[in-house]
DOMIVEX-138874 format. One record per residue (C-alpha): residue number from 1; residue in three letters; x, y, z. Coordinates in Angstrom, 1 decimal. Layout:
N
  nr rest      X      Y      Z
 NUM  ala      X      Y      Z
...
REM end
This chain:
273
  nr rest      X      Y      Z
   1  unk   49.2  -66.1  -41.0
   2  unk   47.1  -64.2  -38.8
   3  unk   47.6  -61.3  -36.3
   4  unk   46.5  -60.7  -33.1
   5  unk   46.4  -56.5  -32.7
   6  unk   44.2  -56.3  -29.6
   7  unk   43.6  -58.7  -26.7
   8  unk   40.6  -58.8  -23.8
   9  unk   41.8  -59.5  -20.2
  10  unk   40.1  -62.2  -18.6
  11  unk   39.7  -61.1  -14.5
  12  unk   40.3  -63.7  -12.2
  13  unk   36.7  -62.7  -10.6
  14  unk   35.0  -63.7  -13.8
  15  unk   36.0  -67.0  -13.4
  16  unk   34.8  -70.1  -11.2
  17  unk   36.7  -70.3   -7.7
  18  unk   37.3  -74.3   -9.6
  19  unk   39.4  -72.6  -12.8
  20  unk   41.6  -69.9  -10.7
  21  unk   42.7  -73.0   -8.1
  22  unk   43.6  -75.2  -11.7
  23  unk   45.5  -71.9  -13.0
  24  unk   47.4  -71.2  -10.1
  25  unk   48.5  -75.1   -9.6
  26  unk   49.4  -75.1  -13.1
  27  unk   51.8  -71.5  -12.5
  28  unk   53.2  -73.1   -9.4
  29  unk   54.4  -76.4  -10.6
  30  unk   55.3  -74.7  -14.0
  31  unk   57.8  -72.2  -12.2
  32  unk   58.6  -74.8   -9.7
  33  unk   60.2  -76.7  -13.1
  34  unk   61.8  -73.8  -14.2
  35  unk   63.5  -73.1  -11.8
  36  unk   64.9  -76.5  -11.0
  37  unk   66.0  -76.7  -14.7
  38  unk   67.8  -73.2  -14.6
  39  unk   68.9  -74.4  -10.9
  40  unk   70.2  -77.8  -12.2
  41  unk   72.1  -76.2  -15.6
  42  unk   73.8  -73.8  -13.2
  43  unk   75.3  -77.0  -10.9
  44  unk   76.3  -78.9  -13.8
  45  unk   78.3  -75.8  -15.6
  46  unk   79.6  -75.1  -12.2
  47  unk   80.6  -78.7  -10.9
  48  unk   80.6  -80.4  -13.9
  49  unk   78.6  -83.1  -12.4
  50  unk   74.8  -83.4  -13.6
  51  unk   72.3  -83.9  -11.4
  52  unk   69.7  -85.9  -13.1
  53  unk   70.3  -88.6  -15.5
  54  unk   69.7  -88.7  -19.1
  55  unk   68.2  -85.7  -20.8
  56  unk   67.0  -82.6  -19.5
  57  unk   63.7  -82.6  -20.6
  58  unk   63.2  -86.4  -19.5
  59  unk   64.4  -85.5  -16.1
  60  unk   62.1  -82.6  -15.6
  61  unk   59.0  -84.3  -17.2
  62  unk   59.2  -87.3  -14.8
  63  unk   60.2  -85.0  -11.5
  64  unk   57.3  -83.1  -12.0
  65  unk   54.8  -85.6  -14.0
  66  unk   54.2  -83.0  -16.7
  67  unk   53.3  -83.9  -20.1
  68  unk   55.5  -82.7  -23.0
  69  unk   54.6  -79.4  -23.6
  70  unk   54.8  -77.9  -20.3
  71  unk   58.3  -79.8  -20.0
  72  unk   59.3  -78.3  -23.0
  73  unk   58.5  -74.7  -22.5
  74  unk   60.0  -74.9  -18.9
  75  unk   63.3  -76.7  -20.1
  76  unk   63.1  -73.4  -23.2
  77  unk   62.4  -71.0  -21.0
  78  unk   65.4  -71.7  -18.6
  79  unk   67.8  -71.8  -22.0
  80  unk   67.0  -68.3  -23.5
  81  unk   67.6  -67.0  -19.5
  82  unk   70.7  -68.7  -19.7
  83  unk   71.2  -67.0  -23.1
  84  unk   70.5  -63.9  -22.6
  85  unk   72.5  -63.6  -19.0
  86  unk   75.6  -64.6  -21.4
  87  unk   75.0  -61.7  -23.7
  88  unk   74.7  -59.5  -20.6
  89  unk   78.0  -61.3  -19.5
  90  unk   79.6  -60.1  -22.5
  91  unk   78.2  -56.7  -22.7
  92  unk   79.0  -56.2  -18.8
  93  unk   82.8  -56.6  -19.9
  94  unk   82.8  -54.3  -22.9
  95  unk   81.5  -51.9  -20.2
  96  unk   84.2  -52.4  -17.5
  97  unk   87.1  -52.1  -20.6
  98  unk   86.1  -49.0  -21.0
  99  unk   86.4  -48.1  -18.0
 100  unk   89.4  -49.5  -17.4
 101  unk   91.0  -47.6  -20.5
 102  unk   89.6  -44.4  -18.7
 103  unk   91.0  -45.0  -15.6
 104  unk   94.6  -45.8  -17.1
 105  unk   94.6  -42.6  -19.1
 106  unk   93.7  -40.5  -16.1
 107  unk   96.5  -43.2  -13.7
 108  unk   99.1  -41.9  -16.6
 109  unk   98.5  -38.4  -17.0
 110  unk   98.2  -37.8  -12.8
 111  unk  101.7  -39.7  -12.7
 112  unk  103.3  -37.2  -15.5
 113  unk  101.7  -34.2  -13.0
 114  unk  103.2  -35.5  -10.4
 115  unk  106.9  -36.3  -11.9
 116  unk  106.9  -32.9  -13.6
 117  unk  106.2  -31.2  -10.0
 118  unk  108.4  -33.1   -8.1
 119  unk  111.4  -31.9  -10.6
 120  unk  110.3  -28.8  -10.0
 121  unk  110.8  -29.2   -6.4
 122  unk  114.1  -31.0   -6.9
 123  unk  115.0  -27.7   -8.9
 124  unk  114.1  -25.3   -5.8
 125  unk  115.9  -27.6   -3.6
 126  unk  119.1  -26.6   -5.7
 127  unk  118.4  -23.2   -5.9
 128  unk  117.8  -23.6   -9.4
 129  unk  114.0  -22.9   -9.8
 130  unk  112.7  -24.1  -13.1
 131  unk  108.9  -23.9  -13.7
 132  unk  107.0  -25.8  -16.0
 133  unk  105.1  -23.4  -18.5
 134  unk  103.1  -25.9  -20.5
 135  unk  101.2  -26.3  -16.8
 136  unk  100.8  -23.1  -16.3
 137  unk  103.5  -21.8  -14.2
 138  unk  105.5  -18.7  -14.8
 139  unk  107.8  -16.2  -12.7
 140  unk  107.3  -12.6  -13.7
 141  unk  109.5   -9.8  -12.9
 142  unk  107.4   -6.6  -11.2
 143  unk  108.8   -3.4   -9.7
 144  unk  108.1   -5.0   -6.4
 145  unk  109.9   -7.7   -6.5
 146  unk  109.6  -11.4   -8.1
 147  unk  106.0  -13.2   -8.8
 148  unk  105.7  -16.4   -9.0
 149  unk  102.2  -17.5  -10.8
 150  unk  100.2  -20.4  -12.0
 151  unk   97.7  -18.9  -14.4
 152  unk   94.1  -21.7  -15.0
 153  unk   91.9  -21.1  -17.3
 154  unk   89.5  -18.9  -15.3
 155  unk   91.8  -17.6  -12.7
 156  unk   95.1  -17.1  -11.8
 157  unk   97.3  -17.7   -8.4
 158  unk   99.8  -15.5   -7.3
 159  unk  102.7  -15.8   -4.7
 160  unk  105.1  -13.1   -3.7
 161  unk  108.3  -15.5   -2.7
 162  unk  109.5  -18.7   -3.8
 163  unk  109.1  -20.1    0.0
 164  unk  105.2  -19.2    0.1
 165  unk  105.1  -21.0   -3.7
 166  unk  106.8  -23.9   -2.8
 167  unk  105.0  -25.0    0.7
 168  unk  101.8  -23.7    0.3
 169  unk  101.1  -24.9   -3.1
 170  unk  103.5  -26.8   -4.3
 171  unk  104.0  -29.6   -1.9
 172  unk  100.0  -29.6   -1.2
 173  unk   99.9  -30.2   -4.7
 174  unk  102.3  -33.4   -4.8
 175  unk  100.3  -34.8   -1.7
 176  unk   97.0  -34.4   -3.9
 177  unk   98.2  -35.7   -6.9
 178  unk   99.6  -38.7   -4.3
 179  unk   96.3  -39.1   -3.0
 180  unk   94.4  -38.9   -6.2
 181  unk   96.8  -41.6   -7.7
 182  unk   95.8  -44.1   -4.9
 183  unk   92.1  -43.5   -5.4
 184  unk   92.9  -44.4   -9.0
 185  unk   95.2  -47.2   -8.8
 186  unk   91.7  -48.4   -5.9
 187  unk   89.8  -48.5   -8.6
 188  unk   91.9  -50.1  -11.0
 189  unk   92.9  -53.2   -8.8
 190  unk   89.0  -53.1   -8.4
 191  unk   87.7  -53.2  -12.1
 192  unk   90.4  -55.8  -12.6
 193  unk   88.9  -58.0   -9.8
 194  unk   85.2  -57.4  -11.7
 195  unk   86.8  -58.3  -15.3
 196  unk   87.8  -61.3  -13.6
 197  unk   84.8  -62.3  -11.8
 198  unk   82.6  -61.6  -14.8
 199  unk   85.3  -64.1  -17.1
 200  unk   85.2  -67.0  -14.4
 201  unk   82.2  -67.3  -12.5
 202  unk   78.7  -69.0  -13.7
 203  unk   75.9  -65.9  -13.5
 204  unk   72.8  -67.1  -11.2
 205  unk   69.3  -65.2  -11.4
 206  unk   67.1  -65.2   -8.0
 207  unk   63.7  -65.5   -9.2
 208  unk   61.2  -62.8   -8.1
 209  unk   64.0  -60.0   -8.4
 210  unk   66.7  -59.6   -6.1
 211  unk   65.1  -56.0   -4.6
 212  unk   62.4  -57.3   -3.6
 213  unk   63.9  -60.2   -1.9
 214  unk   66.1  -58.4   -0.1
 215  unk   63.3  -56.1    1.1
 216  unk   62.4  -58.3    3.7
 217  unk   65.2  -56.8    5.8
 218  unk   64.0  -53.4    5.6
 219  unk   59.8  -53.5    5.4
 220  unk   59.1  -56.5    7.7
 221  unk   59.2  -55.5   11.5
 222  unk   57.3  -58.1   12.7
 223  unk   55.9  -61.4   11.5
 224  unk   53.2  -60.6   10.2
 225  unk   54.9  -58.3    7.9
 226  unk   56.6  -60.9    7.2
 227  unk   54.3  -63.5    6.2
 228  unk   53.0  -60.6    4.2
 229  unk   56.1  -60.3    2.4
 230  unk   56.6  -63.7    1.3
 231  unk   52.9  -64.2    0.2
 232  unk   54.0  -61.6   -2.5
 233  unk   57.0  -62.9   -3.4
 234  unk   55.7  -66.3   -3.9
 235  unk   53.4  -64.6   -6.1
 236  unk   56.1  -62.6   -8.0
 237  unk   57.7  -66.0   -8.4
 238  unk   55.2  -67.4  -10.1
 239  unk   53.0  -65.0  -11.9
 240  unk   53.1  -66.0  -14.9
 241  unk   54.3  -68.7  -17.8
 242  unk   55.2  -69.1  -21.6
 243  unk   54.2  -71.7  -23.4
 244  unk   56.2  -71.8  -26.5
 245  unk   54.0  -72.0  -29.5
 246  unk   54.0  -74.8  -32.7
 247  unk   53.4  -74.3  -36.3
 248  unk   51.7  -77.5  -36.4
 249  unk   49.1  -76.4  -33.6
 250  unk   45.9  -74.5  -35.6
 251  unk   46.3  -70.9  -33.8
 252  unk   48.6  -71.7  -30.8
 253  unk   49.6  -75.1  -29.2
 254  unk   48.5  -78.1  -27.4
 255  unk   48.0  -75.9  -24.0
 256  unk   46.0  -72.9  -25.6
 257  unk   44.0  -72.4  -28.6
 258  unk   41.8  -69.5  -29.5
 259  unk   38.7  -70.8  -31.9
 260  unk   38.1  -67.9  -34.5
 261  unk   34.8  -69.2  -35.7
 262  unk   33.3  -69.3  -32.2
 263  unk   35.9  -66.8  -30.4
 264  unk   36.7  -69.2  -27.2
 265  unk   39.8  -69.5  -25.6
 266  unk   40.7  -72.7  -24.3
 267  unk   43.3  -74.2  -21.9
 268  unk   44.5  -77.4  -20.8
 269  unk   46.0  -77.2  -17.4
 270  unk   48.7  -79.7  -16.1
 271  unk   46.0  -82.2  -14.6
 272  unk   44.4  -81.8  -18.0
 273  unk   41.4  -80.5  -17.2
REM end
């Protein structure tokens, strides 16, 4: 088997005005086919009804009058998209488990912060003050009086009465912890709403890339902007093809072959010529 290991690109300026209106026809209606096979899998898994009648590759031959091979390709091409956008699928909820196990660990260990300070303001209530030492808190005993403490790892707060300890800290501290378990249990409810999106609903794909479509909003002021703007998405759309290749076709397929002898490339458009 032979290897290609370099490649010359042929300009569109090098060739007749006759042969780049023939290759852009052929990238139109090609794309054009792709995307109604792609669009047309995407209705039946969604609906369950098919809309064309008997196979695939039939339907888009006939809808498009192209020959086999570009039928083929297109009807391929729209398969490994489909493909790989369910391997993305399954990847994309790997990702948001983890995520979810994250959040729940933080969601469990705020909750145990907040029980073990809300005993400790239960305990002041009583007149009982007990402080938790595994977070940090201690009371010391000075010559001026009582210290209460909450030693961190690079610092350490101090207050000089039990009243300053428990309303300037201590209550500021539940309502934090209150507030931080919100934000989390947010973005639980939410990951749990993605999981479940990514599970039931059919992936699409917009053609020409979703940023640039939805630049139109934000770079065309006027109408000739515009215009401007969907000239190159049309192009994005259909820049290019893949024609899938065949072991029985000598260096290629039936739509290109390269000649080694005489070093030609050749191409037979959809019209054949």
């Amino acid at each position: 088997m032979k290897k290609c290991y370099f490649s010359n690109r042929i300009y569109k300026h090098t060739v007749s005005r006759d042969v780049n209106q023939e290759l852009s026809h052929s990238l139109q209606l090609y794309n054009q086919a792709m995307r109604a096979v792609y669009a047309w899998q995407t209705k039946h898994l969604r609906t369950g009804n098919k809309p064309y009648e008997g196979s695939l590759h039939l339907a888009i031959k006939k809808r498009f009058q192209l020959d086999d091979y570009y039928a083929n390709s297109a009807v391929q091409q729209a398969n490994a998209l489909r493909t790989s956008q369910k391997e993305l699928q399954v990847l994309y909820l790997k990702q948001v488990d983890v995520t979810l196990q994250s959040i729940q660990k933080k969601l469990k260990n705020e909750r145990s912060k907040l029980t073990t300070l809300r005993k400790m303001k239960q305990s002041i209530m009583a007149g009982k003050p007990k402080l938790h030492k595994r977070m940090g808190y201690q009371v010391h005993q000075t010559a001026s009086g009582t210290v209460y403490a909450h030693h961190r790892k690079n610092e350490t707060h101090i207050w000089f009465s039990l009243y300053l300890f428990e309303h300037r800290h201590l209550d500021k501290e539940i309502q934090r912890l209150k507030a931080r378990i919100g934000q989390l249990r947010h973005r639980l409810f939410r990951q749990e709403q993605k999981t479940e999106k990514l599970r039931r609903d059919i992936p699409s794909a917009l053609f020409g890339s979703r940023s640039f479509f939805r630049k139109q909003y934000t770079m065309c002021k006027d109408q000739k902007s515009h215009a401007a703007w969907r000239h190159a998405f049309r192009y994005k759309r259909n820049a290019k093809m893949t024609i899938s290749g065949r072991k029985d076709a000598k260096y290629g397929n039936f739509v290109f072959q390269y000649d080694a002898q005489s070093k030609t490339l050749h191409m037979r458009s959809i019209n054949g010529q």
